[in-house]
PyMOL Python script that loads the backbone (N, CA, C, O; Angstrom):
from pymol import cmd

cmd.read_pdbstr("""\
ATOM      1  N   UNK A   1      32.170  -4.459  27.346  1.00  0.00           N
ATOM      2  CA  UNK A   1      30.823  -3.965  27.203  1.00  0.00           C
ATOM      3  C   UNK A   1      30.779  -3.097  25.957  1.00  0.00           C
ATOM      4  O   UNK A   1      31.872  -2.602  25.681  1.00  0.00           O
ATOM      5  N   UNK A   2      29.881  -2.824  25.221  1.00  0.00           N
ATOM      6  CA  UNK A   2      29.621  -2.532  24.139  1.00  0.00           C
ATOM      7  C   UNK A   2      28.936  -1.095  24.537  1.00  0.00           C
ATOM      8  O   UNK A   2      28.851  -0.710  25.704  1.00  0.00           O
ATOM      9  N   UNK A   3      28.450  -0.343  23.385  1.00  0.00           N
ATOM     10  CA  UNK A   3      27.764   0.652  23.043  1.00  0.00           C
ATOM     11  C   UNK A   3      26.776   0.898  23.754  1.00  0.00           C
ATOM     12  O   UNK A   3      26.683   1.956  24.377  1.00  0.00           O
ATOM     13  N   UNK A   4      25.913   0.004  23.780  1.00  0.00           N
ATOM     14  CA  UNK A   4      24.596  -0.194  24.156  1.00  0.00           C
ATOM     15  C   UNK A   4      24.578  -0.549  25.459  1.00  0.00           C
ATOM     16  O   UNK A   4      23.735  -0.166  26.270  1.00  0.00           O
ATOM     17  N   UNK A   5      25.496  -1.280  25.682  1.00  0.00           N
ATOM     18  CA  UNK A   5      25.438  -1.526  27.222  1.00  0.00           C
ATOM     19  C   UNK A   5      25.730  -0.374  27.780  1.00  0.00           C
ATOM     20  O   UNK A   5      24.853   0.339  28.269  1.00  0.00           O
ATOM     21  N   UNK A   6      27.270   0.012  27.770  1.00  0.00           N
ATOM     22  CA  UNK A   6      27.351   1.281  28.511  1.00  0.00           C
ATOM     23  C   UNK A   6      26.566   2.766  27.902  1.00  0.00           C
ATOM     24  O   UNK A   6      26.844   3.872  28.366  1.00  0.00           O
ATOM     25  N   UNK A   7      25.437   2.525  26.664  1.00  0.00           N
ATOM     26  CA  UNK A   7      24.552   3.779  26.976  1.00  0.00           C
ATOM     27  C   UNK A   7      23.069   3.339  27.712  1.00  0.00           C
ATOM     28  O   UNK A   7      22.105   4.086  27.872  1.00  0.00           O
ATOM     29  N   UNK A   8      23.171   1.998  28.083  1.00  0.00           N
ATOM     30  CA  UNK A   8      21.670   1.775  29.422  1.00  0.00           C
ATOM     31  C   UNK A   8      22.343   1.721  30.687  1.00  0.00           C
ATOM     32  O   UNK A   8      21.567   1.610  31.636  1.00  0.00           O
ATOM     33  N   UNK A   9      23.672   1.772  31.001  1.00  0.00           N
ATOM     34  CA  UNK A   9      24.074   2.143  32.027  1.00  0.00           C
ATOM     35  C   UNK A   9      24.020   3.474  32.440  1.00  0.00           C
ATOM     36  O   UNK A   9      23.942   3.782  33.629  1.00  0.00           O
ATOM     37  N   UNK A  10      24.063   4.367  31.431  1.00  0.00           N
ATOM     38  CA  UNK A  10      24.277   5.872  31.420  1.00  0.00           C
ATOM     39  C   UNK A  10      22.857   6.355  32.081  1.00  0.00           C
ATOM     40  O   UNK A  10      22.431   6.879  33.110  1.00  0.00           O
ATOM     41  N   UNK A  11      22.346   5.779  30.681  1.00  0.00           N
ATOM     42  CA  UNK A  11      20.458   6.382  30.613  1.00  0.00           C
ATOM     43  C   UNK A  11      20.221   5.593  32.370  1.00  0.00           C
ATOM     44  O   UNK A  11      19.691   6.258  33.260  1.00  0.00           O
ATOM     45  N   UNK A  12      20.640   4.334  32.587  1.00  0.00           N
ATOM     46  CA  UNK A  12      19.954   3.795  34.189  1.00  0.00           C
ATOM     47  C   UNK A  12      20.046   4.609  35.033  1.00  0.00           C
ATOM     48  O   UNK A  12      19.097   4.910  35.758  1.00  0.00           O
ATOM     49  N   UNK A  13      21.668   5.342  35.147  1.00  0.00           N
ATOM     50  CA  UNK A  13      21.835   6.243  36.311  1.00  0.00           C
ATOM     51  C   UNK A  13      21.092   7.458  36.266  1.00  0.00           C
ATOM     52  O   UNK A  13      21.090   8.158  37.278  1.00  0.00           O
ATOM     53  N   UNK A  14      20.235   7.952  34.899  1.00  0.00           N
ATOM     54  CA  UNK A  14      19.636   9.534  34.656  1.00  0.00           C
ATOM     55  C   UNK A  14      18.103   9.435  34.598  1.00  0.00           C
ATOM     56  O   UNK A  14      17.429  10.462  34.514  1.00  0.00           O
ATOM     57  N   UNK A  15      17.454   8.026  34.648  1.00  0.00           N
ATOM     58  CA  UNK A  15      16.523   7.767  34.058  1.00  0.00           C
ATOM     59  C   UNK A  15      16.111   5.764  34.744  1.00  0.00           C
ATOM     60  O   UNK A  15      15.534   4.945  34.028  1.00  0.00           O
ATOM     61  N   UNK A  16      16.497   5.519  35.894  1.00  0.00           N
ATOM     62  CA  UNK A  16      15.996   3.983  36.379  1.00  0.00           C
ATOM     63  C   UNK A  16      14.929   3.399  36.012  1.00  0.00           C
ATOM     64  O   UNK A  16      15.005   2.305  35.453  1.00  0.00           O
ATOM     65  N   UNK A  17      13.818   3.953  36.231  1.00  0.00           N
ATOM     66  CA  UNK A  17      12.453   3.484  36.315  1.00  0.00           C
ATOM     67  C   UNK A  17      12.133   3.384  34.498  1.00  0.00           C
ATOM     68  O   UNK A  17      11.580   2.393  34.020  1.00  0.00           O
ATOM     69  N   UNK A  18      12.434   4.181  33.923  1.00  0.00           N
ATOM     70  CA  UNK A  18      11.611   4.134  32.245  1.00  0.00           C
ATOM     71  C   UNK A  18      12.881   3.044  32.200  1.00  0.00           C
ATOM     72  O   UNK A  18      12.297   2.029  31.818  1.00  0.00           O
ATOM     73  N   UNK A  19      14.022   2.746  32.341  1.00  0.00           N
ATOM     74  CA  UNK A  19      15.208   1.645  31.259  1.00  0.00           C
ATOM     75  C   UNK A  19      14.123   1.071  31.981  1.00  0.00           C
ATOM     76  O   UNK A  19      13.031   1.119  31.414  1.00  0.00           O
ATOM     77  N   UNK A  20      14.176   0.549  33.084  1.00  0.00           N
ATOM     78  CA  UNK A  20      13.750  -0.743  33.306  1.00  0.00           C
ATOM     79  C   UNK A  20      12.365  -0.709  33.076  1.00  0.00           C
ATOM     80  O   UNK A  20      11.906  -1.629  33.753  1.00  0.00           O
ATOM     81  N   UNK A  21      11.659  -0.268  32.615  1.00  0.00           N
ATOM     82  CA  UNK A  21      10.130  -0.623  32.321  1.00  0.00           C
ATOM     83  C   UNK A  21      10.825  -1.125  30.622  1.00  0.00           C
ATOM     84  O   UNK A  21      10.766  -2.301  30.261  1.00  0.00           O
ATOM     85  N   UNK A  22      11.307  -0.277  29.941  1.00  0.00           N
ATOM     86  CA  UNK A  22      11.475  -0.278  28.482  1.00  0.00           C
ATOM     87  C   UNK A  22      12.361  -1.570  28.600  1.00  0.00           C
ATOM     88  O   UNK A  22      12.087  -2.439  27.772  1.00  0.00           O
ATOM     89  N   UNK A  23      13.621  -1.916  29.697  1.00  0.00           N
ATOM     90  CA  UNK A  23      14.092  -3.433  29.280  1.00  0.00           C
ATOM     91  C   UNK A  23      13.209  -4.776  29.715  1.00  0.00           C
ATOM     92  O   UNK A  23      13.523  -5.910  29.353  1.00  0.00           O
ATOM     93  N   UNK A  24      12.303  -4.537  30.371  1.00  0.00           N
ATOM     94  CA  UNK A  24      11.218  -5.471  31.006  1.00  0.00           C
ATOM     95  C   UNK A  24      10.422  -5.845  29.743  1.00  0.00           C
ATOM     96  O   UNK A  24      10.214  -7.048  29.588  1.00  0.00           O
ATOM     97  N   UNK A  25       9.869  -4.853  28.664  1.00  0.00           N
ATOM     98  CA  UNK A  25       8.859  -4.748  27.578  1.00  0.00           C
ATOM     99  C   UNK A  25       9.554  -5.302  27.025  1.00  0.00           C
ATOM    100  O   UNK A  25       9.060  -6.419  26.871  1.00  0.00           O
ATOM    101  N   UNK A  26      11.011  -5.220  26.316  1.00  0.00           N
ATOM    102  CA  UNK A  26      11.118  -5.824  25.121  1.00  0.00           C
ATOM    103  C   UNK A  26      11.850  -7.650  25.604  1.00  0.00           C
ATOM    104  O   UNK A  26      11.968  -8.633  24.873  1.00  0.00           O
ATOM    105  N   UNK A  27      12.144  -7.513  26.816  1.00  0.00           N
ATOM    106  CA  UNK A  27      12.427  -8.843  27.019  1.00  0.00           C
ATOM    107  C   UNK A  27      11.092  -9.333  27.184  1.00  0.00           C
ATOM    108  O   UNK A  27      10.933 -10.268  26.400  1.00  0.00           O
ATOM    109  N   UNK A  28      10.236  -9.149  27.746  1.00  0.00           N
ATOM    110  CA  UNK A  28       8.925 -10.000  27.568  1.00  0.00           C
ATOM    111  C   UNK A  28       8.503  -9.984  26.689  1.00  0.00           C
ATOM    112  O   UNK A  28       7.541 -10.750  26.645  1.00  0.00           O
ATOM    113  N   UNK A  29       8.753  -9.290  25.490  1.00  0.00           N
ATOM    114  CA  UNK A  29       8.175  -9.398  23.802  1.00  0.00           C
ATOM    115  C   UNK A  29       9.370 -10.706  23.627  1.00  0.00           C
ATOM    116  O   UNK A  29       8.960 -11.851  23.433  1.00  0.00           O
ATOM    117  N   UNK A  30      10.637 -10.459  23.701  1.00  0.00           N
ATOM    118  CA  UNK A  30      11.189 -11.741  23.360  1.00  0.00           C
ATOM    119  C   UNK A  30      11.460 -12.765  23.628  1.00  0.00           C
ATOM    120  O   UNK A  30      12.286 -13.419  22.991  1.00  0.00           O
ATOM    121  N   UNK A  31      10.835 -13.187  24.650  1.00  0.00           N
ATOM    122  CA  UNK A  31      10.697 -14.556  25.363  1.00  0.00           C
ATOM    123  C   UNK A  31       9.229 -14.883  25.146  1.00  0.00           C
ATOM    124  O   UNK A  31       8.938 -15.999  24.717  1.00  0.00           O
ATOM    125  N   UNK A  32       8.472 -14.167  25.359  1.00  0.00           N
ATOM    126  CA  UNK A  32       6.671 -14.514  25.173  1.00  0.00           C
ATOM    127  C   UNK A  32       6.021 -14.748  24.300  1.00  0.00           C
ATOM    128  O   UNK A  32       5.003 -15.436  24.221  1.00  0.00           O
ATOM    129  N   UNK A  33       6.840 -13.908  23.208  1.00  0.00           N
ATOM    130  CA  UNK A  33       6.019 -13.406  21.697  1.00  0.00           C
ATOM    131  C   UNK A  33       5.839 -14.832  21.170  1.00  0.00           C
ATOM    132  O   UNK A  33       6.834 -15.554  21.114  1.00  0.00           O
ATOM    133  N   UNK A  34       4.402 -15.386  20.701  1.00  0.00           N
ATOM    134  CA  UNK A  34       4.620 -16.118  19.735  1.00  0.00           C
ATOM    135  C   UNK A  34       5.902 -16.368  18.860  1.00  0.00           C
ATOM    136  O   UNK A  34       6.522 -15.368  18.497  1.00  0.00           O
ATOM    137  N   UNK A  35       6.265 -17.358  18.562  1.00  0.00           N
ATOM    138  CA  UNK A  35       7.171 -17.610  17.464  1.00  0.00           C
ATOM    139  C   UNK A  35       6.519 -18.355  16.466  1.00  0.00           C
ATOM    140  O   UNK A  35       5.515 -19.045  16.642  1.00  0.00           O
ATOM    141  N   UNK A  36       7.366 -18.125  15.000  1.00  0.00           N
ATOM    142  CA  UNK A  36       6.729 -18.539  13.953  1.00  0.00           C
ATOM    143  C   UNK A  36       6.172 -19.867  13.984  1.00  0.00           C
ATOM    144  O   UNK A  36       6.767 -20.548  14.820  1.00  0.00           O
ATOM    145  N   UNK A  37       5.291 -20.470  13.411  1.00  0.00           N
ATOM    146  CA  UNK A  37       4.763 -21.885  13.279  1.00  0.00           C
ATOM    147  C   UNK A  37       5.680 -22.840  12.774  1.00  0.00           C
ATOM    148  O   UNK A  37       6.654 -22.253  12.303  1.00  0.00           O
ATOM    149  N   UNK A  38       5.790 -24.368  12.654  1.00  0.00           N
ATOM    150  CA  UNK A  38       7.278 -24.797  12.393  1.00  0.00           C
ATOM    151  C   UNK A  38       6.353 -25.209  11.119  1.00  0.00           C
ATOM    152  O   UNK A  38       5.151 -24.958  11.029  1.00  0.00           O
ATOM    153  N   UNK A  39       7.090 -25.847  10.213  1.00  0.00           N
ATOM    154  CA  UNK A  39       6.362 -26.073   8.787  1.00  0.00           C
ATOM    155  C   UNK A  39       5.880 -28.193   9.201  1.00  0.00           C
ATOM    156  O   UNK A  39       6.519 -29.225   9.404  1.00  0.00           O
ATOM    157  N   UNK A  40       4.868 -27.904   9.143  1.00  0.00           N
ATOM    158  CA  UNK A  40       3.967 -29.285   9.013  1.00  0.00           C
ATOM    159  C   UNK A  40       4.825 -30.610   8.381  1.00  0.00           C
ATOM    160  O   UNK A  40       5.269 -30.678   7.235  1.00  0.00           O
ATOM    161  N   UNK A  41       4.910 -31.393   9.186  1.00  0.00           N
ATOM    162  CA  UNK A  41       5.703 -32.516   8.761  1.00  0.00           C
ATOM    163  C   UNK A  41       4.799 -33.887   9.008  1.00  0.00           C
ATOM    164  O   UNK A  41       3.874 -33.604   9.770  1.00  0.00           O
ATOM    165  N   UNK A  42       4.779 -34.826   8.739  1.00  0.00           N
ATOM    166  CA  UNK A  42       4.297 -36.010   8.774  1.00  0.00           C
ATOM    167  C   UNK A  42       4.287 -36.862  10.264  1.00  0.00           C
ATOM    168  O   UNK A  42       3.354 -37.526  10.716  1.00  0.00           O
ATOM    169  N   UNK A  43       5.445 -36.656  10.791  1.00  0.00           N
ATOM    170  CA  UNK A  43       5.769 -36.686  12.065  1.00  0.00           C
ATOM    171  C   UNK A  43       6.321 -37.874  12.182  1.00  0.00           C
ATOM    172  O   UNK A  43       6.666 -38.514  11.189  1.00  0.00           O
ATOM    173  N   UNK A  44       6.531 -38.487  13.897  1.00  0.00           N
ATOM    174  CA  UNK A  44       7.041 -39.277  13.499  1.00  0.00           C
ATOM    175  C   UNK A  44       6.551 -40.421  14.611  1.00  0.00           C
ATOM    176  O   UNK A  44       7.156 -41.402  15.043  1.00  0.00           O
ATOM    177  N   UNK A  45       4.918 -39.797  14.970  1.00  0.00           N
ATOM    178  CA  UNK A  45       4.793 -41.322  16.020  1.00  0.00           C
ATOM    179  C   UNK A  45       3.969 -42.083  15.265  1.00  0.00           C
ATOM    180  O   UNK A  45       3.927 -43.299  15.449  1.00  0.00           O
ATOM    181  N   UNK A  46       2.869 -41.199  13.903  1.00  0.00           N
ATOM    182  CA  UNK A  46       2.130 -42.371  13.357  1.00  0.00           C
ATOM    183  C   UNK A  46       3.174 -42.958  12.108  1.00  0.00           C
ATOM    184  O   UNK A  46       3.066 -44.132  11.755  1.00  0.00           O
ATOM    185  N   UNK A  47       4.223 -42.018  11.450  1.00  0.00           N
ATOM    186  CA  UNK A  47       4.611 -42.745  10.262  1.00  0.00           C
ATOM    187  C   UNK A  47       6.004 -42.380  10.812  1.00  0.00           C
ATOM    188  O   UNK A  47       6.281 -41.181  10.791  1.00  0.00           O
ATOM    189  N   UNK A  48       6.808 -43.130  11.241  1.00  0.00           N
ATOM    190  CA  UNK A  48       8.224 -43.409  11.695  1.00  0.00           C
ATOM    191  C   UNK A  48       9.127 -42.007  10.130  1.00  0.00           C
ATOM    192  O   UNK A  48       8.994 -42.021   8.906  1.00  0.00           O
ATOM    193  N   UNK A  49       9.722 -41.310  10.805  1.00  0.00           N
ATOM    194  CA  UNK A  49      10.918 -40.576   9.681  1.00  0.00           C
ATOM    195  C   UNK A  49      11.797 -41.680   8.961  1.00  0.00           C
ATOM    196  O   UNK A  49      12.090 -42.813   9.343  1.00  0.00           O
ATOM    197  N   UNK A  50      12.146 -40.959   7.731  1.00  0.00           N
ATOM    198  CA  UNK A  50      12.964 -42.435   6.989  1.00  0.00           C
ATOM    199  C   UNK A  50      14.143 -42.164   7.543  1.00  0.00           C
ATOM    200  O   UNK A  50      14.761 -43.117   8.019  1.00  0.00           O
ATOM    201  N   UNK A  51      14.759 -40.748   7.617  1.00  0.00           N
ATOM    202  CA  UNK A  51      16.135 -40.791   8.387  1.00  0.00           C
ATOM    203  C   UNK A  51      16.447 -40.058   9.863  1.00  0.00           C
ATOM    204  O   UNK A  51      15.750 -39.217  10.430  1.00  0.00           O
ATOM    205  N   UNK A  52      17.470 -40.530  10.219  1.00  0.00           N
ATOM    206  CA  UNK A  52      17.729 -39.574  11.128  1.00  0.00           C
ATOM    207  C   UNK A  52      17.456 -40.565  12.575  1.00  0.00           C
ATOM    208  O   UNK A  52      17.476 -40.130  13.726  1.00  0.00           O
ATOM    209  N   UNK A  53      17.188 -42.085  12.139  1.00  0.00           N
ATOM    210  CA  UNK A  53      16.856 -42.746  12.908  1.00  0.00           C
ATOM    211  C   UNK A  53      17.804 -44.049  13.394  1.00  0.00           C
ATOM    212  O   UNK A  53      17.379 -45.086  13.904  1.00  0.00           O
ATOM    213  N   UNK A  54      19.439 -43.654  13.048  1.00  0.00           N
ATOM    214  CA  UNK A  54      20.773 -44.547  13.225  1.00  0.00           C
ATOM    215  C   UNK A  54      21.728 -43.691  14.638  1.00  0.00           C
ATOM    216  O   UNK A  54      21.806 -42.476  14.823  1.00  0.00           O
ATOM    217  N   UNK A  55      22.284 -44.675  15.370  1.00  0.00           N
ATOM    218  CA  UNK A  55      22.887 -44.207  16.209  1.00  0.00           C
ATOM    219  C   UNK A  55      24.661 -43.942  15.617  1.00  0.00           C
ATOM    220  O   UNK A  55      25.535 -44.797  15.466  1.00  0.00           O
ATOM    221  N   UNK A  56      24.735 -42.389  15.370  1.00  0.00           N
ATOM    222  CA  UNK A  56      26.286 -42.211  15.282  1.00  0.00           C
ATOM    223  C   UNK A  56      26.735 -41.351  15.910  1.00  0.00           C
ATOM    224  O   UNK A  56      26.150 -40.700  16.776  1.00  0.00           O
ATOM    225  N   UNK A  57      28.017 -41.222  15.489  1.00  0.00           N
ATOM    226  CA  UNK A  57      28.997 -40.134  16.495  1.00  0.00           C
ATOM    227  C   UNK A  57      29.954 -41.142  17.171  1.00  0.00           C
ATOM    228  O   UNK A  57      30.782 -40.687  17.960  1.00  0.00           O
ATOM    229  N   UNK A  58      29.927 -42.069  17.005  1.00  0.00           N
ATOM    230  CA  UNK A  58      31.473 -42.707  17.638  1.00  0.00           C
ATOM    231  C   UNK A  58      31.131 -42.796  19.572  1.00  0.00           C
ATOM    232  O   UNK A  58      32.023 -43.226  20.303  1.00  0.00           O
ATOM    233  N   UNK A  59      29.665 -42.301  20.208  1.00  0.00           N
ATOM    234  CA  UNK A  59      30.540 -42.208  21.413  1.00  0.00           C
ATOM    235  C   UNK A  59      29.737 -43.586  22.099  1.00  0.00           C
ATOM    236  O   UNK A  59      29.811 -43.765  23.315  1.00  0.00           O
ATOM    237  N   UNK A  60      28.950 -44.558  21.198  1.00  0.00           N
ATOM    238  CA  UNK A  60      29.207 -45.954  21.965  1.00  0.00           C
ATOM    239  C   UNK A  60      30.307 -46.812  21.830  1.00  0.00           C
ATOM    240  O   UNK A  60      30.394 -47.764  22.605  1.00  0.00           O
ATOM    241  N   UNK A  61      31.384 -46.582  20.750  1.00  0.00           N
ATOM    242  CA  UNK A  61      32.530 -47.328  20.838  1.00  0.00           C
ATOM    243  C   UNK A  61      33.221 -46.682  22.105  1.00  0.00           C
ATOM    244  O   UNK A  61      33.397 -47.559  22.950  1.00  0.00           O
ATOM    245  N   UNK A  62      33.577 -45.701  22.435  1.00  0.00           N
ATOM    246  CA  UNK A  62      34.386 -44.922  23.442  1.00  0.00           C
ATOM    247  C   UNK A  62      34.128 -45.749  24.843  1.00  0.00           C
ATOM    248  O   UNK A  62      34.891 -46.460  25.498  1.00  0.00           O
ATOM    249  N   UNK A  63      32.433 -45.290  25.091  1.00  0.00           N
ATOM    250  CA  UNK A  63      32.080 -46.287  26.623  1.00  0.00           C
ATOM    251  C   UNK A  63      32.499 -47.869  26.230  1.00  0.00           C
ATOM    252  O   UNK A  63      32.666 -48.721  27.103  1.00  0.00           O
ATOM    253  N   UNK A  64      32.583 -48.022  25.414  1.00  0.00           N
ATOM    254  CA  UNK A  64      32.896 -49.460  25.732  1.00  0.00           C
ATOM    255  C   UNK A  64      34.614 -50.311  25.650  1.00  0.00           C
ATOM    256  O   UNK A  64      35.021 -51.422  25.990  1.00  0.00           O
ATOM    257  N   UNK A  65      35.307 -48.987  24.957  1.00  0.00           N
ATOM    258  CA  UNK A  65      36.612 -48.921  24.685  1.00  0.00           C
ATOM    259  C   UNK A  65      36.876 -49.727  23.328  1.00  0.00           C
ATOM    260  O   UNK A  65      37.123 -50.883  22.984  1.00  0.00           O
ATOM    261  N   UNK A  66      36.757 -48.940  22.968  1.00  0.00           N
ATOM    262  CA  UNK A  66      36.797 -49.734  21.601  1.00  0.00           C
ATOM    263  C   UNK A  66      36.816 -48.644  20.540  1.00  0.00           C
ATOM    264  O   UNK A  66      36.848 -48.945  19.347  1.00  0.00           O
TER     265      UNK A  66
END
""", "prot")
cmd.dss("prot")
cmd.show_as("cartoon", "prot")
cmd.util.cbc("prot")
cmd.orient("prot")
């Protein structure tokens, strides 16, 4: 455990109710919060991507033994 952990363990035992309101706030800021917009792409159900559209990695030779 780190720094931080064992000083919200500290502050939990002197202080329960504010950690956990204050760790409730910022985890619901970081799971909820908007995230940035992704950058606009062409996509790919009306105009197919040129790459990225080949099967590799080796693991259909494997299932088939080969």
């Amino acid at each position: 455990m780190g720094a931080a952990g064992k000083r919200a363990v500290f502050m939990h035992g002197i202080a329960p109710g504010r950690i956990e309101r204050q760790a409730g706030h910022s985890n619901f800021k970081a799971v909820f919060e908007d995230p940035p917009a992704a950058p606009q792409t062409r996509g790919s159900v009306s105009h197919p991507m040129e790459s990225g559209t080949d099967v590799r990695g080796g693991w259909r030779n494997r299932s088939q033994g080969t």
